[in-house]
C-alpha positions in Angstrom: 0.0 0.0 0.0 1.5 3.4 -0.9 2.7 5.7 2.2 0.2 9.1 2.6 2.5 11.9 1.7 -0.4 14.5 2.9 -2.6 15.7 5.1 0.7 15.5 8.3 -0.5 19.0 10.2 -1.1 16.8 13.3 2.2 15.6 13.6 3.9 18.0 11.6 4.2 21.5 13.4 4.3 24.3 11.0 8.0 25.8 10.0 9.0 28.8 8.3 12.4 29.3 6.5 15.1 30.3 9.0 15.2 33.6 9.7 18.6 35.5 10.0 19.0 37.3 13.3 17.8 40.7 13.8 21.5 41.8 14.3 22.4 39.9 11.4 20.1 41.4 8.5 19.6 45.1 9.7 23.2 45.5 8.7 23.1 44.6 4.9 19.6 44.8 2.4 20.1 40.9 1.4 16.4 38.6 2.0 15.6 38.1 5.4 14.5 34.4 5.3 17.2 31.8 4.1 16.1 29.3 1.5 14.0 25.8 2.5 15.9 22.6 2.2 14.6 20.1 0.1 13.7 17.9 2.9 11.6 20.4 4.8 9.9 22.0 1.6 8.6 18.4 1.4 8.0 18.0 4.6 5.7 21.7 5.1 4.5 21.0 1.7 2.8 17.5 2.9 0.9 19.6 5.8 -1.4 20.2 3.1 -5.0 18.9 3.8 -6.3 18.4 0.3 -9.2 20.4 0.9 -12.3 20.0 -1.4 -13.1 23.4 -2.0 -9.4 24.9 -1.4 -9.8 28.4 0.2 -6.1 29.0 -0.2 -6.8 28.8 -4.1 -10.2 30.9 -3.9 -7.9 33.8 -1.9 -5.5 33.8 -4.2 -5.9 36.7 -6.7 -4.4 34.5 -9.1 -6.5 31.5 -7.9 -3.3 29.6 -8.0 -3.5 25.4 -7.6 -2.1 25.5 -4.7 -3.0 22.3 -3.6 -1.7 20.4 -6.5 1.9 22.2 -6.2 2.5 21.5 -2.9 1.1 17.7 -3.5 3.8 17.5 -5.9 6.2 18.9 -4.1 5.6 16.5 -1.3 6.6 13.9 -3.6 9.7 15.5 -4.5 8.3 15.6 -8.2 9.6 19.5 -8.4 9.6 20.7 -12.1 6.0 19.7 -12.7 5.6 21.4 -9.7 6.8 24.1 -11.1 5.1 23.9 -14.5 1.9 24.1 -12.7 2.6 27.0 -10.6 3.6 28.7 -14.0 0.7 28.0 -15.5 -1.2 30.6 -13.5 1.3 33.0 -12.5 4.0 35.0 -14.5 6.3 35.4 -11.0 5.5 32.9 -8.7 8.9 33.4 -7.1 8.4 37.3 -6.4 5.0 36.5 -5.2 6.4 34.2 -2.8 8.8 36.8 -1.5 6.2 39.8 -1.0 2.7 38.7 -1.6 0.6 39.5 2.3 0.4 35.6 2.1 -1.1 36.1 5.8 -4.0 38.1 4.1 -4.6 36.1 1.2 -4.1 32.2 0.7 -2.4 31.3 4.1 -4.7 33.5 6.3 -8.0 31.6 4.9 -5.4 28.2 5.0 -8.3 25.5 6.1 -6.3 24.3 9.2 -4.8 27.3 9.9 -8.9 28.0 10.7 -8.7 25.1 12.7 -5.7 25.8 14.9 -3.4 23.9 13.5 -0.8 26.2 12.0 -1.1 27.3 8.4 0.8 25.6 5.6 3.8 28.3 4.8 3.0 28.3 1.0 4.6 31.1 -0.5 8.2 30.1 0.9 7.3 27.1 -0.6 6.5 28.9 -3.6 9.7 31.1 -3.3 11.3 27.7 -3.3 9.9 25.9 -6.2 10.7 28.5 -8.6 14.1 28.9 -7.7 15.1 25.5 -8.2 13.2 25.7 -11.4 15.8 28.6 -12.3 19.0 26.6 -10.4 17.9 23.6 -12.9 17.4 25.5 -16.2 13.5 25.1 -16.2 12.7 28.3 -16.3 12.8 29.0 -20.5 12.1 32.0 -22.6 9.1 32.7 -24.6 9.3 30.7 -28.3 6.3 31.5 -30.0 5.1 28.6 -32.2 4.2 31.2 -34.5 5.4 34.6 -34.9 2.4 37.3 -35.7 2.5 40.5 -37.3 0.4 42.6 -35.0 2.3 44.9 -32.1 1.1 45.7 -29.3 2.8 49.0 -27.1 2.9 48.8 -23.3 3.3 52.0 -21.4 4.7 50.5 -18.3 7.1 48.5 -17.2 5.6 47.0 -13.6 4.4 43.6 -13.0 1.0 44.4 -15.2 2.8 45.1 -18.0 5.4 42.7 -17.6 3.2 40.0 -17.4 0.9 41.2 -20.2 3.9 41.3 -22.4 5.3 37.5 -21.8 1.8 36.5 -22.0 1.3 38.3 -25.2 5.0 37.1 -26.8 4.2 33.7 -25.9 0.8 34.0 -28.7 3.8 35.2 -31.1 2.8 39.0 -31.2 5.5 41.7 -30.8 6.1 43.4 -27.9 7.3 47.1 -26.9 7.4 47.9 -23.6 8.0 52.4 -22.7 8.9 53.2 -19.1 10.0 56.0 -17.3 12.7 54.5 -15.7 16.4 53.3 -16.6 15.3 49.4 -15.5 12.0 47.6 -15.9 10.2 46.6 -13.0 8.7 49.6 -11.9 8.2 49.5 -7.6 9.5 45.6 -7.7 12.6 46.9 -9.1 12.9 50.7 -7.2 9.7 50.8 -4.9 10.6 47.1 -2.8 13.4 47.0 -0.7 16.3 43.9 -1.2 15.5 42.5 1.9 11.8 41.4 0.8 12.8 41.0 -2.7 16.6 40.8 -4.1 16.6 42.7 -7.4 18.9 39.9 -8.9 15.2 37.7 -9.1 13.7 40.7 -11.0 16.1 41.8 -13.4 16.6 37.6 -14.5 13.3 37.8 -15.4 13.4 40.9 -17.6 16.0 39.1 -19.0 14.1 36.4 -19.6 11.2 38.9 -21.1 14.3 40.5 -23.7 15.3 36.9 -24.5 12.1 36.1 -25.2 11.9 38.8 -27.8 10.3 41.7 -25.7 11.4 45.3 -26.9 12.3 47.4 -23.7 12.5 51.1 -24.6 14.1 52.5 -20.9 14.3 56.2 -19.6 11.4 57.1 -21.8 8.8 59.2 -20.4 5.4 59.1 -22.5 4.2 62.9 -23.1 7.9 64.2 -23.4 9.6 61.7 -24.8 7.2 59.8 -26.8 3.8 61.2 -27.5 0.9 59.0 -26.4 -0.5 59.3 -30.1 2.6 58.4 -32.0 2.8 55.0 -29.1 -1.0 54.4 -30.8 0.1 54.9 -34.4 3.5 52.5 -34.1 0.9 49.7 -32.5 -2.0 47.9 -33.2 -3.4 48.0 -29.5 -1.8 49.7 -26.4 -1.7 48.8 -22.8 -1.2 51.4 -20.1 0.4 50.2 -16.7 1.8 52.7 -15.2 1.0 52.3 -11.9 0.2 55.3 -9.4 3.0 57.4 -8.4 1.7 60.7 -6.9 2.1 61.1 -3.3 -0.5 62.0 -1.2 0.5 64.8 0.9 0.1 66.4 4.4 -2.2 69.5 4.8 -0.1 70.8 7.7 2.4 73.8 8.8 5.6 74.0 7.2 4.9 70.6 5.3 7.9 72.0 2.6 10.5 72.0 5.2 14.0 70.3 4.2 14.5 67.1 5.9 10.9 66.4 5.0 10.9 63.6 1.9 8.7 61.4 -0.5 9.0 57.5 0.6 8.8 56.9 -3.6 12.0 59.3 -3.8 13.6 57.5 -0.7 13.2 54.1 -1.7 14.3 54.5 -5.0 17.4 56.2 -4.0 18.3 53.5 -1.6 17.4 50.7 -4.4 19.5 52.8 -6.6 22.7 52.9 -4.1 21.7 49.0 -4.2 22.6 48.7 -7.4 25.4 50.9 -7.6 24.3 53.9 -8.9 25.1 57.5 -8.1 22.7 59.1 -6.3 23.5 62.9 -5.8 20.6 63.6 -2.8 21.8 60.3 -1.0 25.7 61.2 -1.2 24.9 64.8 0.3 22.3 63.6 2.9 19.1 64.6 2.0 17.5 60.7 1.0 20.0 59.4 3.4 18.8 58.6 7.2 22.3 57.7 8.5 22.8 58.7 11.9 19.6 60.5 11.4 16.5 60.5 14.2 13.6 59.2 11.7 10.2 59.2 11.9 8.1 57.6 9.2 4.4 58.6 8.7 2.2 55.9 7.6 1.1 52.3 8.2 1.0 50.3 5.1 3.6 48.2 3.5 5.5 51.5 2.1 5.9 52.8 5.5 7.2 49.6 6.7 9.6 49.4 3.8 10.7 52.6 5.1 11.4 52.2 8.5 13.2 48.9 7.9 15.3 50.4 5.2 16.7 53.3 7.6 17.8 50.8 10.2 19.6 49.7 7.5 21.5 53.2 6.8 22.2 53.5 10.2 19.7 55.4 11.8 20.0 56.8 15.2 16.5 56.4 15.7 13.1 55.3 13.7 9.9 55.5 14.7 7.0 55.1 12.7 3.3 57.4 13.5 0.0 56.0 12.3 -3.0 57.2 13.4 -4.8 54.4 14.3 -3.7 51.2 16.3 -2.1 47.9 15.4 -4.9 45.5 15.1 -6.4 48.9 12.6 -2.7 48.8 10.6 -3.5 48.4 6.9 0.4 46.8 6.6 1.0 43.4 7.0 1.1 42.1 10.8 4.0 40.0 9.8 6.0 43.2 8.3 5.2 45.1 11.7 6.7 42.2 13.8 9.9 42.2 11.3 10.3 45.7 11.9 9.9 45.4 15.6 12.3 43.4 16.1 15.0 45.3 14.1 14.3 48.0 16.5 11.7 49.8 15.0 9.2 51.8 18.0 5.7 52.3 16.7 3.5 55.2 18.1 0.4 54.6 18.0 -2.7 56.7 17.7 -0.4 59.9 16.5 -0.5 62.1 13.6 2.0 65.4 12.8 0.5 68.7 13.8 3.3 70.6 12.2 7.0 70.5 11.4 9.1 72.6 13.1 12.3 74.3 12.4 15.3 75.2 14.5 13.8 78.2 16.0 11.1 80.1 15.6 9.2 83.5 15.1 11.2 86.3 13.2 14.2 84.5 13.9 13.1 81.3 11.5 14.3 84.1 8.4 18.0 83.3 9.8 17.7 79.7 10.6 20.0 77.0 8.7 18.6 76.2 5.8 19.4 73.0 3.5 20.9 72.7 0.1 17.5 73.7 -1.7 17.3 76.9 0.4 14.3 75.3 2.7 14.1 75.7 6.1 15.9 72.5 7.8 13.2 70.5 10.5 14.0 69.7 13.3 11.3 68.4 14.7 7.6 66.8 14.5 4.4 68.4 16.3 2.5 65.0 17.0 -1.0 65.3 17.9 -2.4 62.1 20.0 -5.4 60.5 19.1 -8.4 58.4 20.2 -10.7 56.4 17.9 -13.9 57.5 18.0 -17.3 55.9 16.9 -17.4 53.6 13.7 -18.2 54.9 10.5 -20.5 53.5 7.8 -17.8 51.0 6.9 -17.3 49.7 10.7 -14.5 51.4 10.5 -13.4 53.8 13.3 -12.0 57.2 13.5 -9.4 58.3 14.6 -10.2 61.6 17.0 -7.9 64.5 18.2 -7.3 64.4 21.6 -6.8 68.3 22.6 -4.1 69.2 24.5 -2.0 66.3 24.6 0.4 67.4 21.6 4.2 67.1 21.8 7.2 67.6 19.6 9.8 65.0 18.5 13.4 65.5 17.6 13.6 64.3 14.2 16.1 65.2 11.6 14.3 63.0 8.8 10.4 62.6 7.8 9.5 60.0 5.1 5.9 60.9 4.2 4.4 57.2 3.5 1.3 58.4 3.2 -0.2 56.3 0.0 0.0 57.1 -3.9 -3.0 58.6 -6.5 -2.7 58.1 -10.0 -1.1 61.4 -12.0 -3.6 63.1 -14.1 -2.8 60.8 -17.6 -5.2 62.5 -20.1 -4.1 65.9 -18.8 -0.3 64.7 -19.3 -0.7 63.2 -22.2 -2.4 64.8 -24.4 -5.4 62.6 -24.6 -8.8 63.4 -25.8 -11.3 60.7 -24.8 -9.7 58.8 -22.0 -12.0 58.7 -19.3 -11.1 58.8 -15.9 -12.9 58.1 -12.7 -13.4 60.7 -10.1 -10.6 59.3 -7.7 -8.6 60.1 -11.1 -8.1 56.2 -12.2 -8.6 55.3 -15.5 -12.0 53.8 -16.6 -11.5 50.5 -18.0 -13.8 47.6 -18.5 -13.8 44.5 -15.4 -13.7 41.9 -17.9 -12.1 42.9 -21.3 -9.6 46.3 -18.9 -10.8 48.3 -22.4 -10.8 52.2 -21.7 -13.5 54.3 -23.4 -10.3 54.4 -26.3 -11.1 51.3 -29.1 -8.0 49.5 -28.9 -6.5 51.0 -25.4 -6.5 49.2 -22.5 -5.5 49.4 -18.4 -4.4 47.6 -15.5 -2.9 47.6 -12.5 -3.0 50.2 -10.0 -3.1 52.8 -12.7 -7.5 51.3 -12.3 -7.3 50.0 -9.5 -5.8 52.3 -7.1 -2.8 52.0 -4.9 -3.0 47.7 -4.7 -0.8 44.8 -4.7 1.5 43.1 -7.5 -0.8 39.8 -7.6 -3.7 41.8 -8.5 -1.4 43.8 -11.2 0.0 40.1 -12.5 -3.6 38.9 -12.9 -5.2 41.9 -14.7 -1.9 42.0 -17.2 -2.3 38.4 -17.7 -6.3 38.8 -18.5 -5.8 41.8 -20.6 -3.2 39.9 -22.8 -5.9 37.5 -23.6 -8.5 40.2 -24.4 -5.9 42.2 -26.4 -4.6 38.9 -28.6 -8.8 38.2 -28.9 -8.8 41.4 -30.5 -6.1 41.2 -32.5 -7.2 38.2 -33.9 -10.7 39.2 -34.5 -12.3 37.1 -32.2 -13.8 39.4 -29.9 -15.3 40.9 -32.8 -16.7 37.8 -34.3 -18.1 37.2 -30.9 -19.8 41.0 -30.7 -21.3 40.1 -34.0 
């Protein structure tokens, strides 16, 4: 009789990947969980319960087969594991490094409902793929069938990345524009090494260019590149551009020097990463190195930010949100990895004001930084209650009168969430309609715009969201885009 490789939670307690030391891995950017051994991949993977209706795989944005992969991998049978992770997912090894698995597949894990420890599927994920790449599984795109229809993607982030290997893989030709000197968009300069080495994101646009994927780099579309002459080169576009506008604070002296963009922080820390020259991290200003830092926020950006000035040496880092941790839109598991690199949370606090060296008529002689703004030199933090629920269930945060302070600080990362830029306005572009949060309208299931022809995913319609979500709606619009390319879709209208 064959030995039951599944369904072991009972006697199998659940393991993650070791996790380097606190100490250890606030002193470099490298990932902060070492890779699985065969042996215990196998041995996590064979927790699995085989559920009948698998709510990991119903969570999953991607609706991954979860199940199946981590059967096989149970059985040590690892490239069709593989194979089948592929088959619904263009990075399964980046979403096993940075998807909120504890908000998605492993938080609705069956018997992690039933107290038993859910299975750790996305380092098992991480895992599979990269022995898929260690043993040459991982190939390029080779078209059975080369097309002659192009298709223009304004965008180089996981939506249009994925769009494009989908689309190459149906044999039509790809051009990808993006703003920035390396495609990737925020999983190349937006996520910090420690969640996601950039070595795993530039093999993969590797793998995009081998696979005969045009990258056209530093290009920004409205200056470089008009948005008309992208149409007229292609026979559809795709806009992923993602959201990059800031939202800002409404507060006293919110221009102050010393007072910066998380977007421009991270980048010029992923930048320094790679090498680069950064000019406003060699002088100090994107640099918290021996700095007192407090970060204001309480999503996954802001924790990105704390953890990455620990990692420049920070004197101090604390992080304000408003609310308290069980209300923390971040990840719980990116809050404890912060804590325990030394990160101090304060909760129930917003800024007041930002505050300069001194004050009144004498602020006209105060030091001022390199851009001639008045340097901070501290935060007004206001204390806060939550108040009554709103219609969402939600509550509110309240102002507690009198109970301000200030806090030494000599840097402020502004983590406060992104909005999409105003694209017909920068553009150029008559006819693309926009919702009133600013998104662009696009259509649930084809992601059409109100443009024939033009479609949109990603954040850039969804709103600030998370690279799973930007990986499916790429991958559906490829479909929708090669169905119109080929006629199809208009057969079918017909």
């Amino acid at each position: 009789m064959a030995t039951q490789k599944m369904l072991t939670f009972v006697s199998t307690p659940r393991e993650m990947p070791e996790k380097r030391s606190a100490q250890d891995r606030s002193e470099d950017f490298h990932e902060i969980y070492r890779d699985f051994a065969a042996q215990k991949a196998a041995e996590q993977s064979s927790r699995c319960s085989q559920c009948g209706v698998p709510y990991c795989q119903s969570h999953c944005p991607l609706h991954n087969n979860i199940p199946d992969w981590l059967r096989l991998t149970a059985e040590g049978r690892l490239e069709e594991a593989y194979r089948v992770s592929q088959a619904t997912n263009t990075f399964p090894e980046i979403c096993g490094r940075i998807c909120p698995q504890d908000r998605l597949c492993e938080g609705n894990c069956v018997i992690e409902q039933s107290g038993h420890g859910t299975v750790t599927i996305g380092a098992i994920e991480k895992y599979i793929t990269d022995t898929a790449w260690d043993n040459g599984w991982v190939q390029a795109a080779k078209p059975a069938q080369e097309r002659a229809e192009s298709v223009g993607i304004i965008g180089a982030g996981p939506g249009g990345l994925a769009a494009a290997d989908m689309l190459r893989r149906q044999g039509f030709q790809v051009t990808i524009y993006d703003r920035y000197d390396r495609a990737g968009g925020l999983m190349t300069y937006g996520i910090p090494g420690f969640k996601l080495e950039k070595d795993v994101v530039m093999r993969r646009n590797q793998l995009l260019a081998d696979g005969g994927v045009e990258f056209v780099l530093n290009c920004n579309v409205g200056e470089d590149i008009s948005f008309d002459a992208i149409r007229g080169k292609h026979d559809a576009v795709l806009i992923a551009t993602g959201v990059y506008k800031t939202r800002d604070l409404d507060i006293d002296n919110a221009d102050h020097g010393g007072v910066v963009r998380a977007i421009d922080y991270l980048t010029a820390s992923n930048k320094v990463e790679f090498g680069d020259d950064v000019p406003d991290f060699e002088d100090g200003e994107l640099n918290a190195k021996g700095k007192r830092v407090v970060v204001i926020g309480g999503g996954d950006t802001a924790m990105d930010c704390v953890r990455t000035a620990i990692r420049q040496g920070a004197q101090s880092v604390k992080c304000l949100y408003r609310r308290d941790r069980a209300n923390m839109p971040g990840s719980q598991r990116e809050v404890q990895n912060a804590e325990e690199e030394g990160v101090e949370f304060v909760w129930l606090s917003a800024p007041g004001a930002f505050t300069g060296h001194v004050t009144g008529v004498a602020a006209e002689a105060q030091e001022r930084d390199v851009d001639g703004l008045p340097q901070i030199a501290s935060v007004r933090i206001q204390k806060m209650r939550l108040g009554q629920p709103d219609v969402t269930g939600r509550q509110s945060p309240e102002l507690i009168d009198g109970a301000d302070y200030d806090e030494p600080a000599d840097l402020v990362i502004k983590a406060l969430g992104f909005e999409p830029e105003d694209l017909p306005k920068l553009w150029g572009v008559d006819g693309l309609e926009v919702t009133r949060w600013g998104t662009i309208k696009a259509s649930f299931q084809t992601h059409m715009t109100s443009i024939p022809g033009v479609y949109a995913v990603g954040d850039i319609v969804r709103g600030a969201s998370l690279v799973v979500w930007a990986i499916r709606d790429g991958r559906e619009a490829a479909d929708s885009i090669a169905a119109y390319l080929t006629g199809d879709a208009r057969v079918a209208a017909e």
